[in-house]
C-alpha positions in Angstrom: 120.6 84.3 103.1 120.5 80.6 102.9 118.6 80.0 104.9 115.6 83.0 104.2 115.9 81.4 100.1 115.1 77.9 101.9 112.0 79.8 103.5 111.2 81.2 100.7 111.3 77.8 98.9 109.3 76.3 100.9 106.3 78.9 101.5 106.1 79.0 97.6 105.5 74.6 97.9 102.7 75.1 100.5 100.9 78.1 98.7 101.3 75.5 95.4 99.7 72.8 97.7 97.8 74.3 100.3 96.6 77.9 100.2 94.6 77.8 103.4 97.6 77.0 105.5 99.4 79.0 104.0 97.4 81.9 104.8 98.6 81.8 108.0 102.2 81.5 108.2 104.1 84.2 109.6 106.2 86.5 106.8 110.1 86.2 106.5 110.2 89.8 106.0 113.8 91.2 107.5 113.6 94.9 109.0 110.8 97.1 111.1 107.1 97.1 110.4 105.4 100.4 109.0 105.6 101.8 112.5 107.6 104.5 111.8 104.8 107.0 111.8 104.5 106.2 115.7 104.3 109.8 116.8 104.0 112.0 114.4 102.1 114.9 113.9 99.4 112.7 111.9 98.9 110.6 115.2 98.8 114.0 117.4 95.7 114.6 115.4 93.9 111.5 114.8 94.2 110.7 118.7 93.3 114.1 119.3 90.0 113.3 117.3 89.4 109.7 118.7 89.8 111.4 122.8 87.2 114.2 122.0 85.2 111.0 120.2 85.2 109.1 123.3 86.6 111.0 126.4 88.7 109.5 128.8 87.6 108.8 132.1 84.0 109.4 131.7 81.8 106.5 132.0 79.7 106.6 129.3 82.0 107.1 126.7 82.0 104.7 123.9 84.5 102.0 123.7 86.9 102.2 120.8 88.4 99.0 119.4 91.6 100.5 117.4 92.0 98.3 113.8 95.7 99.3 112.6 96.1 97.8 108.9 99.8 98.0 109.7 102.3 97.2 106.9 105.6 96.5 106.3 108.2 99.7 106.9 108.7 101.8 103.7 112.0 103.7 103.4 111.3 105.7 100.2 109.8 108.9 101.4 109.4 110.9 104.8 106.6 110.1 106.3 106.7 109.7 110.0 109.7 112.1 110.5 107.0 114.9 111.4 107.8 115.0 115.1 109.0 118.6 115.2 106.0 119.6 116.6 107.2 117.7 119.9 110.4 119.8 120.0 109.5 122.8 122.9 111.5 125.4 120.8 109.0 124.7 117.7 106.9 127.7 116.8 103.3 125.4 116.5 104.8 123.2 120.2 103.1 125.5 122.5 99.7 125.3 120.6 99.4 121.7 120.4 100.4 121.2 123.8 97.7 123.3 124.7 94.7 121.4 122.7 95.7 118.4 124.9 98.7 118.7 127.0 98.3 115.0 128.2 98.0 113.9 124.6 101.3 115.8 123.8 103.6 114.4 126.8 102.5 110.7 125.9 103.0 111.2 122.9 106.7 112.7 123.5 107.6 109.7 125.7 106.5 107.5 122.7 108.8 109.1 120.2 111.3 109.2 122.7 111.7 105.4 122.3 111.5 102.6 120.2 108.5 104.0 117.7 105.9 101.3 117.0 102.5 100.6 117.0 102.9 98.6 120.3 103.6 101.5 122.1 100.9 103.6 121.1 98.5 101.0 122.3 100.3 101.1 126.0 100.8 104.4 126.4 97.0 105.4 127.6 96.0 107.8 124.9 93.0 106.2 124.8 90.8 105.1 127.6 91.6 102.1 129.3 89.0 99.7 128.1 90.1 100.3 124.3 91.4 97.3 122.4 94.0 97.2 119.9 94.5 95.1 116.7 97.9 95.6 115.0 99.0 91.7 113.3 100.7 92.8 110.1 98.6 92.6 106.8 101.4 91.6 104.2 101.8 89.6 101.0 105.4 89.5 100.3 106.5 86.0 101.2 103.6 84.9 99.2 104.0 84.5 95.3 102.0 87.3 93.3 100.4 84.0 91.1 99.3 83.1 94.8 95.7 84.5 94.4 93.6 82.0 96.4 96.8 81.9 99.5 96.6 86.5 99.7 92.8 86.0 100.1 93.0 83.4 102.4 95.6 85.3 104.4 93.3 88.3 104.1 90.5 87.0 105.3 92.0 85.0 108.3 93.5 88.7 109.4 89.4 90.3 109.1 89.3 87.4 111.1 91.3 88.1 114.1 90.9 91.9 114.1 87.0 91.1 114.7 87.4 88.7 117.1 90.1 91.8 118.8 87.8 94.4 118.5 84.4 92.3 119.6 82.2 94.0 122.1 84.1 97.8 121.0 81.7 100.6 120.1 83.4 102.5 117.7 86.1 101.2 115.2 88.6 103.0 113.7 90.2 101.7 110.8 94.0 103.2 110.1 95.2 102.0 106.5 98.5 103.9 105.3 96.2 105.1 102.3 92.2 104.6 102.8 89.2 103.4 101.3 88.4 101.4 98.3 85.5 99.3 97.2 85.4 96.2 97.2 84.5 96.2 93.3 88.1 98.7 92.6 89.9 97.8 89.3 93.0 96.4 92.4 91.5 93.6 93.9 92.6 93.3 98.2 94.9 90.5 97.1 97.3 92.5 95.3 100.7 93.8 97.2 100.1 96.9 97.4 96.4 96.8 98.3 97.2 96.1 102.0 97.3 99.8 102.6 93.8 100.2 101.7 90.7 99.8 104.1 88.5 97.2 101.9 84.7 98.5 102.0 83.7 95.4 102.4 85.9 94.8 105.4 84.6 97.6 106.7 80.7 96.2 106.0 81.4 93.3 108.7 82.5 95.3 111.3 79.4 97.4 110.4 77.2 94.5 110.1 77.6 93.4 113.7 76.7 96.9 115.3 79.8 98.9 115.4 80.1 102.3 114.4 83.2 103.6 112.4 86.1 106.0 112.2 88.1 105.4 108.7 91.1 106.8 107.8 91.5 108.5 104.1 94.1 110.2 103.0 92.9 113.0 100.5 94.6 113.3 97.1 95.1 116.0 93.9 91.8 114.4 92.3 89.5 116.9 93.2 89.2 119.2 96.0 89.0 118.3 99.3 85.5 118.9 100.5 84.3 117.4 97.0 86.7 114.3 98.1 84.7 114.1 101.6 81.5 113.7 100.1 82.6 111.3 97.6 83.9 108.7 100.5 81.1 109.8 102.7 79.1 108.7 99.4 80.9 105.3 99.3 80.7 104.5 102.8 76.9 105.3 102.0 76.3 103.0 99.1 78.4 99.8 100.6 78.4 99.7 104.4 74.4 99.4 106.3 75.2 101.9 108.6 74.8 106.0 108.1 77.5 107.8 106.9 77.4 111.2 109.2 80.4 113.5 108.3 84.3 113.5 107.5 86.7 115.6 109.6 89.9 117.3 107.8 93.1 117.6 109.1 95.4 119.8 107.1 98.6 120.0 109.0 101.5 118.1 107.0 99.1 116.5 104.6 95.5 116.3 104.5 93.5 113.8 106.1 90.0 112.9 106.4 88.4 110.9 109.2 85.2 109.5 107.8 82.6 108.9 110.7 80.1 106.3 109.8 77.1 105.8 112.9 74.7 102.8 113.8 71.4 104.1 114.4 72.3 103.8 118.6 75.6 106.0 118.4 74.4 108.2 115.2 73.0 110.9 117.9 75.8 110.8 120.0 78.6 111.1 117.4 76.9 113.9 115.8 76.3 116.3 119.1 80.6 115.7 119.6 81.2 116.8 116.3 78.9 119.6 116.7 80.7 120.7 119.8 84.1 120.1 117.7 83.7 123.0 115.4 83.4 125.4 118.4 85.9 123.9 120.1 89.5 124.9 120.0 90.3 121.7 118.4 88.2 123.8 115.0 91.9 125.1 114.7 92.9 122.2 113.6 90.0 119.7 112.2 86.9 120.8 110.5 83.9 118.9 110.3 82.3 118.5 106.6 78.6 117.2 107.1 77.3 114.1 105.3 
């Protein structure tokens, strides 16, 4: 304990005297990372989407550069304990299993294990070429006064997940809770705003020829097609690339993956989703047009 105060201490000194480097020191948090949704039945689905996106083992399918905003481990609620689905005796296992039985066995031997981000990106879900960004995105060693140091920090982690992800195809951007713009009431520099995808952030990766995948997770505000069209609508008015549909996932809680396209993937990433909704993946995800 000593010690971590003396820490503590002294990363409160630099961000006083020197924000910049401070933007880049590791955290002192104690405990896991927020990889405790390794697994679940959220990541069944969303992989399930991003392998009918871009399927493996064919040649021309577009190369995914993964951008996990991953955050400290939460112990407050349940999420990430939806892994029934894995369990053979479950009523839905046979039906998942079925959508994409090699999907469903790599993701068993995941949860099986030490659940983390790290194993998701080594356990071939995705085709081999993919590349994955997972640094953590966290404030908490740094002062809440600290403005100028959690923007810094911020920035220098856009940063590093570009320079992960350069030469990808398609992005796809995981924040625990979604979108916000870059204008929101909570600026990015606040705690809690590291679980939010930054539109902004998402304008750079945009800006250099990259089409995107963003998680959302939908809320009580209004209903959920209504909530589709209002992010498709943001993604629309802030990032200079064509917002094309949202696809729901309802299982558990309800998600939407926003789809974003460049003008040289916007064809492509229409005709999959097309073929989506009469696929037997339609079960499970439905497709809400831009």
């Amino acid at each position: 304990m000593v010690q971590r105060s003396m820490r503590t201490i002294q990363s409160v000194r630099l961000v006083a005297t020197d924000p910049a480097r401070a933007a880049n020191m590791p955290s002192w948090h104690s405990g896991r990372m927020q990889d405790r949704y390794a697994g679940d039945l959220g990541d069944y689905l969303k992989f399930g989407l991003l392998r009918w996106l871009a399927p493996l083992g064919v040649p021309t399918s577009p190369r995914f550069g993964v951008v996990w905003y991953r955050t400290a481990d939460e112990t407050h609620n349940a999420d990430g304990k939806y892994i029934t689905y894995l369990d053979p005796s479950h009523p839905s296992s046979g039906h998942f299993r079925e959508l994409d039985a090699d999907l469903y066995d790599r993701l068993a031997r995941v949860v099986a294990g030490e659940r983390s981000t790290a194993r998701l990106a080594g356990a071939g879900l995705l085709d081999a070429g993919t590349r994955f960004f997972g640094d953590l995105l966290d404030f908490a060693d740094l002062p809440v006064t600290a403005q100028a140091a959690r923007q810094a920090r911020r920035q220098s982690w856009l940063q590093r997940a570009m320079a992960a992800t350069s030469g990808c195809d398609l992005i796809f951007a995981d924040p625990d809770n979604g979108i916000r713009a870059a204008a929101h009431r909570v600026p990015a520099y606040r705690t809690k705003a590291v679980k939010y995808a930054y539109l902004d952030e998402l304008a750079a990766f945009a800006g250099r020829g990259q089409s995107l995948v963003v998680y959302h997770h939908a809320d009580r505000t209004a209903t959920i097609e209504e909530q589709a069209r209002l992010r498709l609508g943001d993604i629309a008015r802030n990032v200079p690339i064509k917002a094309i549909a949202a696809v729901r996932a309802s299982r558990g809680t309800t998600r939407l993956f926003l789809v974003a396209a460049t003008a040289s993937h916007a064809g492509y990433l229409t005709d999959r989703l097309a073929a989506l909704t009469a696929s037997p993946w339609a079960t499970e995800l439905s497709v809400y047009w831009s």
